[in-house]
N, C-alpha and C positions, 0 to 999 in steps of 0.2 A: 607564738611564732615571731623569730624577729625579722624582719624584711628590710630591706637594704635598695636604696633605689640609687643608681650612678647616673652622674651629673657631671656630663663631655662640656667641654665650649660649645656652646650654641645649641645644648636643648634645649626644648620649650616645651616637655609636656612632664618634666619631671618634677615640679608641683604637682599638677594633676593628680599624677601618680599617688603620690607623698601625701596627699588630700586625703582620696580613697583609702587607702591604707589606716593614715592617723587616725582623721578625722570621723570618715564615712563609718569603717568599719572596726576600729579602736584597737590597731594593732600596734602594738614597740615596732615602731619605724624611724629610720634615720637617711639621710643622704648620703651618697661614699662619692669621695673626689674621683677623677678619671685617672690621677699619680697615685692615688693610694697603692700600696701594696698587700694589704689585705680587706679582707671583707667585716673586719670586727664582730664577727660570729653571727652572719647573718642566716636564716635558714632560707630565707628565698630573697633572689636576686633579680634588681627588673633594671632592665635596661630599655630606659623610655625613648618617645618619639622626641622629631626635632631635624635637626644636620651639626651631626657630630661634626667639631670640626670643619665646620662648613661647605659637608660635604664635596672638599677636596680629594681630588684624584678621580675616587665613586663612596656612593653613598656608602658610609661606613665603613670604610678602607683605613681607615686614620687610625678609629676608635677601636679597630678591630688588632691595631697592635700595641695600643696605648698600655702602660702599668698595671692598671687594674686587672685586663683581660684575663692574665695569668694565672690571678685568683680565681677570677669566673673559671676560668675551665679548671682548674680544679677543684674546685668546690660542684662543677657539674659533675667530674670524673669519678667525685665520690660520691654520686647518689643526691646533690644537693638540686635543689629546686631551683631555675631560672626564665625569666618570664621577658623575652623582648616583644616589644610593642614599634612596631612601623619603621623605623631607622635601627631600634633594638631589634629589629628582624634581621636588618640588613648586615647587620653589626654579627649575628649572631652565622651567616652562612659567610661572609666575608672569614670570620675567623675560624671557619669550617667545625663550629660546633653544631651545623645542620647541614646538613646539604644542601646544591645547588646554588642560586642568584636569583638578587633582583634587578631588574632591569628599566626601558623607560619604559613609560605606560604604551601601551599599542597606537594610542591618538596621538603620545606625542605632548601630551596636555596636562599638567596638573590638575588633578581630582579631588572635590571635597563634597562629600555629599554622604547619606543615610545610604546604606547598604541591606540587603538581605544576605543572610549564612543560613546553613541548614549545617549542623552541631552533626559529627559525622561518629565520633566515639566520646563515649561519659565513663569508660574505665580510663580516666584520665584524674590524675591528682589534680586540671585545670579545667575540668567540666562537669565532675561529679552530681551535682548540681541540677544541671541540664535533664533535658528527655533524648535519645538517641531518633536523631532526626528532627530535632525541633529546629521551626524556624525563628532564628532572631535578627535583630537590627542592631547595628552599628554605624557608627559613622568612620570615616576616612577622610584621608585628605595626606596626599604622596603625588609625586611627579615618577617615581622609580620604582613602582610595587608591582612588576608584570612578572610573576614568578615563573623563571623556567630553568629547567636540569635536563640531563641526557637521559632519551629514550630508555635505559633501561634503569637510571635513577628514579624514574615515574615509575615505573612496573615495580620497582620494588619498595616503592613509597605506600602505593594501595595494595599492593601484597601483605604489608608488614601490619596495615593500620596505622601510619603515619599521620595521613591528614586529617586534620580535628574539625576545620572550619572548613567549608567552601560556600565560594560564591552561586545565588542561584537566584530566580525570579521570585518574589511574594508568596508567592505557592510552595514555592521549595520545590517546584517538578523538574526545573531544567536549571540549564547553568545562564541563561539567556540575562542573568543581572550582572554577569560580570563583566568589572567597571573597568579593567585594564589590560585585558587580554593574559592572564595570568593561567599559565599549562592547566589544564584537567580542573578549572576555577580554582585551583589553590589558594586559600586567602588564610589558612594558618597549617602548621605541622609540628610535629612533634620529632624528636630523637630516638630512636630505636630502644631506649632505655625507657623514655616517656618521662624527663624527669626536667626536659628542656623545650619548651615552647618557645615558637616566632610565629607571629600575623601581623596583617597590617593590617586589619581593624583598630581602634582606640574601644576598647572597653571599658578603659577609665575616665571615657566624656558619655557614659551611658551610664554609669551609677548611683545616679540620684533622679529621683521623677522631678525636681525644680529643670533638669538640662532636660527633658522630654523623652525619658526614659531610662528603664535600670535594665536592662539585658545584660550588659559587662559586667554590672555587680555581682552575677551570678557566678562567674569564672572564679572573682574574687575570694567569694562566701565558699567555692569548692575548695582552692586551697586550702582557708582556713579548717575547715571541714576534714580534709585530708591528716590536717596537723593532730584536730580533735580538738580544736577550741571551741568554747563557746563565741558566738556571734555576738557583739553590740555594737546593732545598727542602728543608726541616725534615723530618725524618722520623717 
């Protein structure tokens, strides 16, 4: 699998990304400019955290018409794999490859802190991995992650099996840990195809047990999984 991570003005987490991938999990990984006009035959596409564009206008507004975009959605259109992470969330409903918005947080307050999700679907090329219902930790760290959509975009987001992640307490019993006021704890979803994920978790500041844990490594190691590769992980 070749993975492909885009690099706006002013990300910051697309090393990270580009780490995991190379390094962590030993995948043909490369960077793509935000003018590029194509994807150099990526098979999945991650659009990382940060403020594209310095989060002028709204978070992800910029980046969401920028050159590359064009690629991404068609390379989504055919079936191709694309992975936004926390601004790549924002990027990815701003350019209506998912539904809905993000918005400010409910406090008002940027948030960075370890999170609980309870893992809602594993027939997902981005959770394969997982247990269905498992609890994991994550971290975040967003001032504009309060996901909401119209009434009956919700209804037919948990009708469809859309949302993969949600926020919830240690227990995984209620939604009572979520950090930003985000509709129904929405804290990741997929595209009705399922071949295009947004969250604002960071999974790829949780895949290695030196940062205090690997939960997100698992989303990773699903892809790959998906592809049919074999795994080599860093130990």
């Amino acid at each position: 699998m070749k993975c492909g991570v885009v690099v706006f003005p002013a990300s910051n987490c697309d090393h990270d990304a580009y780490h995991v991938l190379k390094h962590v999990l030993g995948c043909d990984a490369t960077f793509l400019w935000h003018g590029d006009a194509n994807l150099r035959g990526c098979d999945l596409v991650v659009l990382p955290g940060g403020f594209s564009y310095g989060d002028y206008l709204r978070a992800g507004a910029m980046a969401a018409v920028s050159p590359i975009l064009d690629a991404v959605r068609a390379h989504a259109e055919a079936g191709g794999l694309v992975l936004g992470i926390c601004n790549g969330f924002q990027i990815l409903t701003e350019s209506g490859l998912l539904p809905g918005a993000l918005r400010r947080n409910a406090a008002l307050r940027f948030v960075c802190r370890q999170v609980a999700l309870r893992v809602e679907r594993t027939d997902s090329p981005f959770t394969s991995r997982y247990a269905e219902g498992q609890v994991i930790h994550l971290p975040i760290a967003h001032a504009e992650g309060c996901y909401v959509a119209a009434s009956e975009t919700l209804e037919s987001l948990e009708q469809n099996g859309q949302v993969v992640f949600r926020y919830v307490d240690d227990d995984g019993a209620s939604e009572a840990g979520n950090p930003n006021g985000s509709l129904n704890g929405i804290a990741g979803l997929r595209n009705e195809r399922g071949n295009v994920l947004g969250m604002m978790p960071h999974p790829e500041r949780a895949a290695e047990a030196v940062l205090g844990g690997t939960d997100g490594r698992m989303l990773f190691e699903s892809l790959l999984a998906t592809a049919g590769e074999t795994l080599e992980i860093a130990q």
